[in-house]
Structure formats: structure tokens, C-alpha cells
N, C-alpha and C positions, 0 to 999 in steps of 0.2 A: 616524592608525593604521588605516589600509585594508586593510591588507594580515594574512592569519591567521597569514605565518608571523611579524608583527611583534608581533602580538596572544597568542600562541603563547607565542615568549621574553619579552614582559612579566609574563604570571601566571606562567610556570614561574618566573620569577625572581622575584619576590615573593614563591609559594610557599614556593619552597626558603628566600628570605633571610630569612622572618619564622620557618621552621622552625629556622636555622641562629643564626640569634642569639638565640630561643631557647633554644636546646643548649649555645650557646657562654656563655650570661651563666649557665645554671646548674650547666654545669658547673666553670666560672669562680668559683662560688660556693658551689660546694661543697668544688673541693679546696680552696682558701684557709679556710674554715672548719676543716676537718679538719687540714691545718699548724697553724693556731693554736691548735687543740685538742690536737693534738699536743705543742707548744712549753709550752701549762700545764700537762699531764701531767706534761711532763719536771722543771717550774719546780717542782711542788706537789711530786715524788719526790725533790726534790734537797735544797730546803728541809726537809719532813719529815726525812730523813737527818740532815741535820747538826743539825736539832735535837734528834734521839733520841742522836746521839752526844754530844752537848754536856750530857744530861741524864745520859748515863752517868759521863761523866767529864767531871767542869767543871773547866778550868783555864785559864790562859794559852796551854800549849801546846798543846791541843787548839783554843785559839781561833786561834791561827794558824795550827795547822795546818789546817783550816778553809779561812781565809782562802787559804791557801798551795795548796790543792785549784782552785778557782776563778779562780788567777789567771793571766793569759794565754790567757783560753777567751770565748764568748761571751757567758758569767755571770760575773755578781758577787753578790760575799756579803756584808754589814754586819750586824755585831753587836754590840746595843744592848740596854741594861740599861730597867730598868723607867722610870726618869728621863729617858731619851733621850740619855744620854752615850754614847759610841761607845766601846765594847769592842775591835771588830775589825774590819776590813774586808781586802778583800780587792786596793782601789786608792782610795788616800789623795787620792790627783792629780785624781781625775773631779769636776768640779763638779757636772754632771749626777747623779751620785748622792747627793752631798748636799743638793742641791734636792728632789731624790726623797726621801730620807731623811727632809728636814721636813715633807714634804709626809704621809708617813705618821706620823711624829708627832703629826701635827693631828689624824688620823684616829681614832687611843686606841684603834683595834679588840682585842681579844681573842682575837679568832678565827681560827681560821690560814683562807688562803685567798687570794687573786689579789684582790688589791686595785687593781689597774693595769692594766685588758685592751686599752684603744682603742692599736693596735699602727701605724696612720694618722695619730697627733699626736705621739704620744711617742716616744722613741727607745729606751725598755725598759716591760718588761712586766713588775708588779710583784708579789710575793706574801710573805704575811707568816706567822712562824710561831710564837708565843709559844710560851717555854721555862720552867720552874719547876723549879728545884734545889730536892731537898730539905732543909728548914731552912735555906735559904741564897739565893743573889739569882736574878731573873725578869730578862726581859728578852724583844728579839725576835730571833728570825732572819729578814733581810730578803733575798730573793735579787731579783735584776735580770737578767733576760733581755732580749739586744739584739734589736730588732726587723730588724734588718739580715737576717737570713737569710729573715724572712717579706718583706720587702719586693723581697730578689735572687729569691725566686721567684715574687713577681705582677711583677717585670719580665719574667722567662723567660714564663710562661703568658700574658701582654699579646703577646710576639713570638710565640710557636706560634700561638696563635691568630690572630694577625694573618695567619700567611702561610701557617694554614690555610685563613682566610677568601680570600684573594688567589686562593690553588690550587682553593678553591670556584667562584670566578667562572672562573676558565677553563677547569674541566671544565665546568660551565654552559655555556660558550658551545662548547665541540665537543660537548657533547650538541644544542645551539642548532643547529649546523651538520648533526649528522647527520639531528636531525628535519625540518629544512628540505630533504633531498636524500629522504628518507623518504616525510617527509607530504607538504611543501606542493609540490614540484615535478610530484609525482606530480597535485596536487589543481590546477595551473596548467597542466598539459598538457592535462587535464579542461575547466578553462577557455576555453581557446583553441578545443579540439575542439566547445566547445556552440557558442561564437562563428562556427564556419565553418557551423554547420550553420542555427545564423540567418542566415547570411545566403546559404544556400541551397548550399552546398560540403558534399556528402555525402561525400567523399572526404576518410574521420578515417579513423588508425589508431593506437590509444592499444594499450602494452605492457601484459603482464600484470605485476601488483602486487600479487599473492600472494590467497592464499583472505578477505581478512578484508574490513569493510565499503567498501574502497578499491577491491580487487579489484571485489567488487559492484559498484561505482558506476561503475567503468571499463567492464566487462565490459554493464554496462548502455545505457550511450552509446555503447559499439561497436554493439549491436545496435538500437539507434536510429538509428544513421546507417546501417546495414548494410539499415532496415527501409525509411527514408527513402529512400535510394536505389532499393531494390527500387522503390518505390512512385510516386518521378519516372519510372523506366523503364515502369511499369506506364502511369502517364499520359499519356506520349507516345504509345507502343501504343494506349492506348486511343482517343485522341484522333484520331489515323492512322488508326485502320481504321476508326472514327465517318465522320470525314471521308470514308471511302474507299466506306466502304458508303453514304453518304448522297449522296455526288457521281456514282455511277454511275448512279443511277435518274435523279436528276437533270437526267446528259445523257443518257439515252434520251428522258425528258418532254421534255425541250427539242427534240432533235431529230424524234423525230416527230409532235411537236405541228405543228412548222412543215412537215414532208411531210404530213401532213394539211390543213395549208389551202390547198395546191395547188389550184387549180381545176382544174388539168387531171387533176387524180388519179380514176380511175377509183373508184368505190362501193364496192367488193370489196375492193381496196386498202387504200383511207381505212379501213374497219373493221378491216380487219388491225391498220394500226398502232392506230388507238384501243384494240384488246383489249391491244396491247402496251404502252401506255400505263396502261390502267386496270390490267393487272399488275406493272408497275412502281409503280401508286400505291399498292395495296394490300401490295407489298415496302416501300416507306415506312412505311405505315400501321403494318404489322407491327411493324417498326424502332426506330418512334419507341416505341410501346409496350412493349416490352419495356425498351427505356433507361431511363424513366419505372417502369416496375416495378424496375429497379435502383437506380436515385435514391429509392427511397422505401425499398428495403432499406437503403440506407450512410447514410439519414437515421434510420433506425426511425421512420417517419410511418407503416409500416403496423402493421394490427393482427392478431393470429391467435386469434379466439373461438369457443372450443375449445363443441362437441356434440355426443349423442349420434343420430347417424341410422342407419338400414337398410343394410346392406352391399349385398345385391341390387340394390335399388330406384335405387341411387347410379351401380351400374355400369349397368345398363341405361340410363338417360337419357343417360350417355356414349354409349353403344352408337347411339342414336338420334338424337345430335347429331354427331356425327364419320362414321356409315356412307355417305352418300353423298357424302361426297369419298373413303371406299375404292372405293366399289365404280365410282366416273369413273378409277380405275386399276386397276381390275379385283384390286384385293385384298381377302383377305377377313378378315373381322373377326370374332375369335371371342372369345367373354364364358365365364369360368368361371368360378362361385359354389360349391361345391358344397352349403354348409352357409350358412342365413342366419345374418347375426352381425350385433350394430352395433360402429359405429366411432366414436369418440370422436378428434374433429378439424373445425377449422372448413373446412366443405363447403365455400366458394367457392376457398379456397386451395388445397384437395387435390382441387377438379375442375381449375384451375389448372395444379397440378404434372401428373394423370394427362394431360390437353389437350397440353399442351407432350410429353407423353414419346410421348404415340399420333402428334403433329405431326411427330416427330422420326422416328418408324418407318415412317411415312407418304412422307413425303421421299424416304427411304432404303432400301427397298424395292421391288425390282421388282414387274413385273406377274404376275400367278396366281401370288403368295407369298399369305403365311397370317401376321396380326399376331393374335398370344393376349392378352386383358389378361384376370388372373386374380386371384382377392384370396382372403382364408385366417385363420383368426384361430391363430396357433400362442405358445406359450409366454407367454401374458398380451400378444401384440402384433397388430399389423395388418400385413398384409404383402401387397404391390398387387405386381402383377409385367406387365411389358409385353416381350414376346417376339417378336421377328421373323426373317425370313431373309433380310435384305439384305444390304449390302455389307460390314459387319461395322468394326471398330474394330484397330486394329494395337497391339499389346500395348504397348510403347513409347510410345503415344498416350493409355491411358488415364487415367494421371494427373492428364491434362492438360484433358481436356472439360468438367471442371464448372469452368474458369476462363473471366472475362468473355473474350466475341468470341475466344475460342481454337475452329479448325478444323478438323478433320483433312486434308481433303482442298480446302487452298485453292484449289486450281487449278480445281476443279471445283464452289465453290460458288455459281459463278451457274448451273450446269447444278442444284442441287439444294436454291436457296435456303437454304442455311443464314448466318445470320448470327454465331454464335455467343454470342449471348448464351440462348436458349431454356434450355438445361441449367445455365448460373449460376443462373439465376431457380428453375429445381425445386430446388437443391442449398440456393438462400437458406431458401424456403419449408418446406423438410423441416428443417431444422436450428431453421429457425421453431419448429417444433412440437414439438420435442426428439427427432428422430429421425433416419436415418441412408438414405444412399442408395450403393446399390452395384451394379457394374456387369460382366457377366462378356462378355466378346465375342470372335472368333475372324474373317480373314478373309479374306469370302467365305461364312461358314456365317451371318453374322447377330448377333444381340446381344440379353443380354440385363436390364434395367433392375429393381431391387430396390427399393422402396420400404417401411421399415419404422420403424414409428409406433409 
């Protein structure tokens, strides 16, 4: 029993069959009760009668006629004196009632009332009705009700119920059938769909199955395979431009390492390539480190310990550490504080994020341009802003930058060193701290970078 929709129709049918039998032995038990209570009603009103008439007028012919009332029906009548001698009856012929007859005679009851109920052994149902003429003779009136009509109706209600139970089992089994095209087909397409996706077949597409926990669960695995797939796509990508970016320096090192140990290479030369060399290595160097900041973001191995320091004091050391790679491109670097504030953030990560953003205006930026980095404390937040007039971002393109190794301008990023992972890393790090980075840029006029904490 593997299988839910087999597990399924076993309780719904237990269910049902322990509800249905049940219903069916009580209600089995109650009309048969109610007939036979019916039948001694009739037994006790029939007897009472004829012995109030027999009280009113006692004679022969009221005993016959009596008798003569009852005969041909599914009653009989006997009447009997005080001694047990037989008066009247109403079928001389029946053995059965005179076995019946002695048998209440043994009994000497008095009392009127059903003396005879078990309608399952005996073939009538007995009741008795003492009579007393005034100044004159006693005796009983015996009536006998056949039990044949109680028994032709628990034959009738044996077959209804029989082949309402029969008719039970086979709506059972097309409710069986439709829960099975319902539930379980739906919950075995499920199946199969998780199965392709172990083993690595992101290409599921499971139908919709209406709003309830089915639908959920569909709608869920859709967009598990739909995420999974993105995510294969993503790693090839990413894998490829890794490769890509790390195999180009690679054969520059290789190549001009070996034109530099040319003997015959002129001094001049030999140094050329070596600076070409050592900036390729420190394109490596770059490379590998940001990776390595990535890897520690989709592991959470880093940490962000959150302080309160000097807003000023934070941007100036920037100012002092990054000015002279602007000003070897003749750009200029302008700091604007206006108001001191502190900022509550862990410094190494938000000199970090600001490094990578002044890195990236830096890059991208012509010579006698003007990069701003400005900070501001407005509405309970921190807001850092790094502003240039470089080559600028194509509106179509923004979307897309703060995604790993995504570039705007591939063609041209060995002209501008960009690897594209620089802006994943600020975008990790800012989200880090629970805040939000946003970008406004136009181009040709330049770009500008929002950081707010």
C-alpha cells in the first residue's frame, strides 16, 4: 500500500463502511421494532374490543360472531372460559393454536396484555384479555397475530438495504475514481516533476490545479524549477566569464613573461612588458578578491558589526586614500560634509562599498572631470552619494549592474578594467546592513550612485 491514491480509497472506505453499517443496523432496528410495536397496538385494540363486546352482550352468537370477525385475516380469536374449555374460536383446524392456547393456560395470567412477543421463534404473537360477565361466567379472550407480515418486511428491508449497500460501494468507487483524477494525478505529475529536477532536468511544466493547497504546491515546484533553471543559466555565465576573465591575463603573463626573457630584448622594452605584466597581475589580484568577497557573501561567512563613528572623519580618510590614483588621471575629487553626523555601520564594509563605488567612477571617467562623494544625515538615515561625469549607464542597462560579472560596455572592458563583479559586492554589502542602493545615470552626462543606511 505505496501508493496515496490506494491508501486514500482504503480509509474513505472504511470510513464510509463503518458509517453505513452503522446507519443501516440502526435503522434496521428501529423500523422492525416500530412494526412490532405497531402489530401489538393493533393485537391489544383488537382483543380489548371484543372483549368489551362480549362483556356487553354475552352469548353464543356474539361468540361467533366474534370468531366470525377474525376469520380469514391474519388474526385469530379463542375463547375460553374460566376452566380452559374452549368457548369459540375462530379456526378449529390450527394446531398451532391450540399448542398456543395450552401454553397460556399454564400461564393463569389475569391480566390483559401480550403474553407472546418473540415474533423470531413463534409463528404468532400472543395476547390475552380476561372477560367477567356480570353474575355469570369469566373467562379469556385470546387473539393470535401471525408473525408473517413482520417477517415479509425484514425480508423486504434485508434486500433494500442490501442493494443499497451494493449501490454504496459503487458510488464509492466513482467518488474513488474522480478523487484519483482530482488528487492523486495531480499530486503524481508533482512527482515526476521533483524527480526530473533531481536529477538535474529543470525543464517541468506542471498545469494549474486551482487556488487550494494543490495549486500551492504545483505553483511552488514550478517556480523551483523555473528558479533552478535560472540559477544553472546563471552558473554557466558565471563560470564563462570567470574563465574568461581569468584566461586573458593569464595569456598576456604567459606571453610577455617569455618576450621578456629574450636576451636580445632591449632594457626599455623588457620594462614595458614587465609594467604589462605586473598590471595584469594586479587585474588578477583584483579578480580573485572580489570572487572571494562573493563566496563569502552566498556562504554568510561574513560578518557586518554594526558602530557608531564620525561622518566627516570617515570621508576624509577616503579622500586621502583614493586622491592620488585621481589626480595620476587628472580628476578631481571633491568631499562634501556639510553638517558633522555619525553613522551607525560597520566601517570596514561601508569604506568597502564607498572604495568599490569611487573605483568604479574612477574607471569611468574622463580626464579634468570632477567625482563628488557626499554624505547627509536626512529622515532618521545616512545617505553617501558618489557623483561623476563619465560615460554614463543606458537606461535599459540599469537594471542590470548590481548583477554578478554583468557589464555594460563588454567590448570595451579591457579598455576600462571592469570585471563586473565590483557593484554585486556593494549591492551584497548595503543589503547587509539593511539598506538600499540606488542609481540615477544618463549617457554621456555621467552617473549617479545612492547609498542609504
Amino acid at each position: 500500500m505505496n501508493k496515496i491514491s490506494i491508501k486514500l480509497a482504503t480509509y474513505f472506505f472504511i470510513a464510509v463502511l463503518i458509517m453505513e453499517v452503522s446507519l443501516i443496523l440502526y435503522l434496521h432496528k428501529n423500523i422492525i421494532e416500530a412494526r412490532t410495536d405497531e402489530e401489538y397496538a393493533r393485537l391489544l385494540a383488537s382483543g380489548a374490543n371484543h372483549r368489551d363486546v362480549l362483556e356487553d352482550n354475552y352469548s353464543a352468537t356474539t361468540i361467533e360472531h366474534i370468531a366470525w370477525m377474525e376469520a380469514n385475516s391474519d388474526r385469530e380469536v379463542v375463547i375460553i372460559d374460566h376452566a380452559g374449555n374452549l368457548a369459540g374460536s375462530s379456526d378449529d383446524d390450527n394446531p398451532i393454536l391450540a399448542q398456543t392456547l395450552a401454553l397460556v393456560s399454564k400461564l393463569g395470567t389475569d391480566t390483559e396484555g401480550i403474553v407472546i412477543d418473540d415474533w423470531k421463534k413463534t409463528p404468532y404473537i400472543v395476547s390475552v384479555h380476561p372477560y367477567q360477565i356480570a353474575s355469570g361466567p369469566s373467562g379469556y379472550v385470546v387473539m393470535f397475530q401471525s408473525t408473517r407480515s413482520i417477517e415479509q418486511l425484514v425480508d423486504k428491508l434485508n434486500l433494500h438495504f442490501g442493494l443499497a449497500g451494493v449501490t454504496s460501494f459503487v458510488v464509492l468507487f466513482i467518488i474513488y475514481a474522480i478523487l484519483s483524477k482530482l488528487l492523486t494525478r495531480p499530486l503524481i505529475r508533482m512527482k515526476e516533476a521533483t524527480e526530473k529536477l533531481s536529477n538535474g532536468d529543470f525543464n517541468v511544466s506542471l498545469p494549474a490545479v486551482g487556488n487550494d493547497e494543490l495549486g500551492e504546491l504545483s505553483s511552488s515546484i514550478q517556480k523551483l524549477a523555473t528558479d533552478l533553471e535560472r540559477l544553472k543559466t546563471e552558473r554557466n555565465e558565471f563560470l564563462a566569464s570567470i574563465a574568461h576573465e581569468l584566461s586573458t591575463p593569464l595569456t598576456y603573463l604567459m606571453g610577455y613573461s617569455k618576450i621578456a626573457m629574450r636576451q636580445e630584448l632591449r632594457e626599455s622594452e623588457r620594462q614595458h612588458y614587465l609594467e604589462i605584466i605586473a598590471e595584469e597581475s594586479n587585474r588578477m589580484k583584483e579578480l580573485v578578491k572580489n570572487l572571494l568577497d562573493l563566496a563569502k557573501m552566498d556562504e554568510t561567512t561574513f560578518t557586518v558589526t554594526k558602530e557608531r563613528f564620525e561622518a566627516r572623519p570617515f570621508l576624509e580618510d577616503l579622500q586621502r586614500l583614493v586622491e592620488p590614483s585621481f589626480k595620476l588621471k587628472h580628476i578631481q575629487l571633491v568631499v562634501r560634509c556639510d553638517e558633522d553626523f555619525q553613522i551607525q555601520a560597520d566601517p570596514l564594509r561601508l569604506e568597502q562599498i564607498v572604495l568599490n563605488l569611487l573605483d568604479n567612477a574612477l574607471k569611468y571617467s574622463g580626464e579634468q572631470t570632477t567625482v563628488t562623494m557626499e554624505a547627509f544625515f536626512e529622515k532618521g538615515k545616512t545617505v553617501i552619494r558618489v557623483i561623476d561625469f563619465g560615460m554614463g549607464i543606458p537606461a535599459e542597462e540599469q537594471a542590470f549592474i548590481f548583477e554578478k560579472l554583468y557589464r555594460v560596455e563588454k567590448s570595451r572592458s579591457r579598455t576600462f578594467g571592469g570585471s563586473g563583479i565590483g557593484l554585486a559586492v556593494v549591492k551584497e554589502l548595503v543589503e547587509a546592513h539593511g539598506g538600499r542602493i540606488e542609481v540615477e545615470s544618463s549617457v554621456g552626462k555621467g552617473s549617479t550612485f545612492t547609498v542609504i543606511l
